[in-house]
N, CA, C and O of each residue as an XYZ file, in Angstrom:
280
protein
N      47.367      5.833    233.107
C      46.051      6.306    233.486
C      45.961      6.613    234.971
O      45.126      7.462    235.280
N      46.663      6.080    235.916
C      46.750      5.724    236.841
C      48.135      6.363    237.778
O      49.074      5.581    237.921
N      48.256      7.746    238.399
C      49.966      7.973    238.782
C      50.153      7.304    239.719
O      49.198      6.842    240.344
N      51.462      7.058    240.085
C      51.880      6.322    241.279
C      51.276      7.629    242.528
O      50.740      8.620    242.033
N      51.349      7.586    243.465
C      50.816      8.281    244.840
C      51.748      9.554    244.776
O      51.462     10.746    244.891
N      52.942      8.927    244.559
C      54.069     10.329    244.779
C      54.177     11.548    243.837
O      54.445     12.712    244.135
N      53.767     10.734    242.020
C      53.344     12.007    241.795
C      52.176     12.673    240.807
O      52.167     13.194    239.692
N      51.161     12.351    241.880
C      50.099     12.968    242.101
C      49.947     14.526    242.100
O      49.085     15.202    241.539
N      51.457     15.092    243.202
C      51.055     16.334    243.248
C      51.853     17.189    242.059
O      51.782     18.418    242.030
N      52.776     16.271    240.880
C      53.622     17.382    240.514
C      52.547     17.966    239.498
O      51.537     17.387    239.099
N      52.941     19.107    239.204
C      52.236     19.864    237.990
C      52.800     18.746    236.715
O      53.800     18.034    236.797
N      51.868     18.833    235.576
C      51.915     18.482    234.227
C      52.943     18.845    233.660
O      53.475     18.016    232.922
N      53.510     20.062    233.791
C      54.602     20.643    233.081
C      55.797     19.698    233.552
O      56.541     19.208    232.702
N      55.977     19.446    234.906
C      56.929     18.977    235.677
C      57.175     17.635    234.721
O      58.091     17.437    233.923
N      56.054     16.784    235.069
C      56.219     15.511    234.584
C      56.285     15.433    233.007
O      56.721     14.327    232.686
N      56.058     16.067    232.133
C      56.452     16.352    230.742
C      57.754     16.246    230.594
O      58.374     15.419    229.925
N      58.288     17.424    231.473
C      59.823     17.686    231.196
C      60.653     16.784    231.457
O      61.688     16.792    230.791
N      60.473     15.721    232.504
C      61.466     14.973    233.450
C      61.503     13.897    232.171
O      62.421     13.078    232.215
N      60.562     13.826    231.007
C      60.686     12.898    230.094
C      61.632     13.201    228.818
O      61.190     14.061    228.055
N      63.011     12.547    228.443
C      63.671     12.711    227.776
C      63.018     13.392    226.193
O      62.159     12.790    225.550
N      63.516     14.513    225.824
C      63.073     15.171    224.860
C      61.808     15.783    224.912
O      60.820     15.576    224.207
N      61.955     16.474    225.734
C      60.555     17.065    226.708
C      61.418     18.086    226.869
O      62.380     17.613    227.474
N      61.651     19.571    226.591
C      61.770     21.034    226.675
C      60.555     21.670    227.471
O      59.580     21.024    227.856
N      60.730     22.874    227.639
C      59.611     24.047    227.836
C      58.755     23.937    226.752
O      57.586     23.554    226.711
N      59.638     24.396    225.717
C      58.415     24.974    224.548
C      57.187     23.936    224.362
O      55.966     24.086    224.343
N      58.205     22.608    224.207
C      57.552     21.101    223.085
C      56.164     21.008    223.989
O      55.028     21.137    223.533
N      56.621     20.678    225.800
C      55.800     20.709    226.888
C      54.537     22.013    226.560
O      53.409     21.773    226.131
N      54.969     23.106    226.822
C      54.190     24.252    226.476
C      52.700     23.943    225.248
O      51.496     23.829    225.474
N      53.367     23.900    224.168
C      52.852     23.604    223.375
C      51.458     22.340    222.843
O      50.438     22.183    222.173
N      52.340     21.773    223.678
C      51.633     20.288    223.884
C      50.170     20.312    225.060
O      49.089     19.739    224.926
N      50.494     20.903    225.809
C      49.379     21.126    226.934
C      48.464     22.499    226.533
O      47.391     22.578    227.132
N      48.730     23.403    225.741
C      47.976     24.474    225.290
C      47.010     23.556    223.995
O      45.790     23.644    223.858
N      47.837     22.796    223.247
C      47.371     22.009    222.324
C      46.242     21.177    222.831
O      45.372     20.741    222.077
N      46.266     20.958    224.144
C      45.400     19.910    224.479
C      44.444     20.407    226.081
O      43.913     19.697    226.935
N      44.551     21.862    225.958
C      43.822     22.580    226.707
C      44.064     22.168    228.166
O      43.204     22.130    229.045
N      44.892     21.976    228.246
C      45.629     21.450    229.963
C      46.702     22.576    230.669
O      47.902     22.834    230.574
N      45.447     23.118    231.486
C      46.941     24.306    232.543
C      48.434     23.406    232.920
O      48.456     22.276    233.409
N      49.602     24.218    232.558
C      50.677     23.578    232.645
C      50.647     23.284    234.328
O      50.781     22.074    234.512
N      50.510     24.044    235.616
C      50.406     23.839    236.668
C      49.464     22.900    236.980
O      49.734     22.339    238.042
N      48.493     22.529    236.475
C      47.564     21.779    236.951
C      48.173     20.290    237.697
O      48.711     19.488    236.932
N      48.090     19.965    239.063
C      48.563     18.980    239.339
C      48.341     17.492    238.084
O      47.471     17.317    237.230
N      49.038     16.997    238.311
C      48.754     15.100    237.955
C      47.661     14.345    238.219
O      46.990     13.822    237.330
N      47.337     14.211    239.873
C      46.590     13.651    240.442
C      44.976     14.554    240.481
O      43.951     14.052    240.942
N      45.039     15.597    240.042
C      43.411     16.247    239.478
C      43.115     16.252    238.059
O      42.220     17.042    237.757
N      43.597     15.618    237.149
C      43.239     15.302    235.991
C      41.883     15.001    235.649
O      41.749     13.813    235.942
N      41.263     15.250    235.383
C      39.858     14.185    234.926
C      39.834     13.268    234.320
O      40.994     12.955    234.051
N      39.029     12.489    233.848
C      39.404     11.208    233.208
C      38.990     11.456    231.801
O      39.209     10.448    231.130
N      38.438     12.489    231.062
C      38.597     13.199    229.830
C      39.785     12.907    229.544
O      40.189     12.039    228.770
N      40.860     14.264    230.716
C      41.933     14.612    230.170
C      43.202     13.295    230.294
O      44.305     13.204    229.756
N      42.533     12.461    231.166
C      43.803     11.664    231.124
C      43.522     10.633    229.916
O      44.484     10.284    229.232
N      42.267     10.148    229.641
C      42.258      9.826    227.470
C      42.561     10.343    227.292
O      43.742     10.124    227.561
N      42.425     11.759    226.660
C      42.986     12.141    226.011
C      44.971     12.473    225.662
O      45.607     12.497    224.609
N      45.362     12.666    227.040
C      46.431     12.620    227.470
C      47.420     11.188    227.112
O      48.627     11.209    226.870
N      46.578     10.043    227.158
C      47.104      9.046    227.089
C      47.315      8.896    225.418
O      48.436      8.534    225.059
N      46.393      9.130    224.473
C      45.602      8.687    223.140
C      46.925      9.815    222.428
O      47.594      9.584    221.420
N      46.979     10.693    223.071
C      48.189     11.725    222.168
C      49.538     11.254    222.634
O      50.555     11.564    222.014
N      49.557     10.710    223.425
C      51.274     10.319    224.143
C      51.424      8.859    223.403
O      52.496      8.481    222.930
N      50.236      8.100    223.364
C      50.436      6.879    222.005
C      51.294      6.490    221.705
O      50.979      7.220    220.765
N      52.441      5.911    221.410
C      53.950      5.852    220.392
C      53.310      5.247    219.045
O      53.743      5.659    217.969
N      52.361      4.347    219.075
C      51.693      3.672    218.454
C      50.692      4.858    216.964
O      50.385      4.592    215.802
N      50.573      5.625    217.486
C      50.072      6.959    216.943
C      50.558      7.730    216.361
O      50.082      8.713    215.793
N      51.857      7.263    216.461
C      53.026      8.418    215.834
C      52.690      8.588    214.296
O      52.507      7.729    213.434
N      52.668      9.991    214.227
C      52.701     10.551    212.716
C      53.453     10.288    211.473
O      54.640     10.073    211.719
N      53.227     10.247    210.532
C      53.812      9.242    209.192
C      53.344     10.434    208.051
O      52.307     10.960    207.647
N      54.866     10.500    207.802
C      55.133     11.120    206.108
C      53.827     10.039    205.300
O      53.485      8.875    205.509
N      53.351     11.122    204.300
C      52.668     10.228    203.341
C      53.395     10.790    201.740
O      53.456     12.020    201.762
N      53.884     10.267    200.545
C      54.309     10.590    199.650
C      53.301     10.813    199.140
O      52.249     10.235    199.411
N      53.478     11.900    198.114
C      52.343     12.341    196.913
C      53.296     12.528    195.982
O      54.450     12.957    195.999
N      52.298     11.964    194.878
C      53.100     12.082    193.787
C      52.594     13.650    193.113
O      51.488     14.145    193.330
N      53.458     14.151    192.430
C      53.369     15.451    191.653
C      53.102     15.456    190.465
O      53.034     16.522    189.853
């Protein structure tokens, strides 16, 4: 919720990517998905976007096959 001081100034895209299994596209996708300019620094986030930001990055949240039967 909270960046360290240093990076405050990188763009969103930046700090997406530097995270293992973090591409262009996945990044891309992910911030259009969640209405966030990829340049937009770190440290100007609003506190909307950083819930929301936080609530989708979740691990805890992670998506789950559901079986149906046929």
């Amino acid at each position: 919720m909270s960046p360290p001081e240093a990076a405050e100034s990188w763009p969103m895209s930046e700090l997406l990517m530097s995270q293992r299994r973090w591409g262009i596209e996945r990044c891309r996708k992910f911030l259009k998905r969640n209405g966030i300019y990829e340049l937009k620094p770190v440290g100007t986030l609003t506190v909307r976007q950083r819930d929301l930001l936080c609530s989708e990055l979740d691990p805890s949240r992670a998506r789950t096959l559901e079986l149906v039967s046929v």
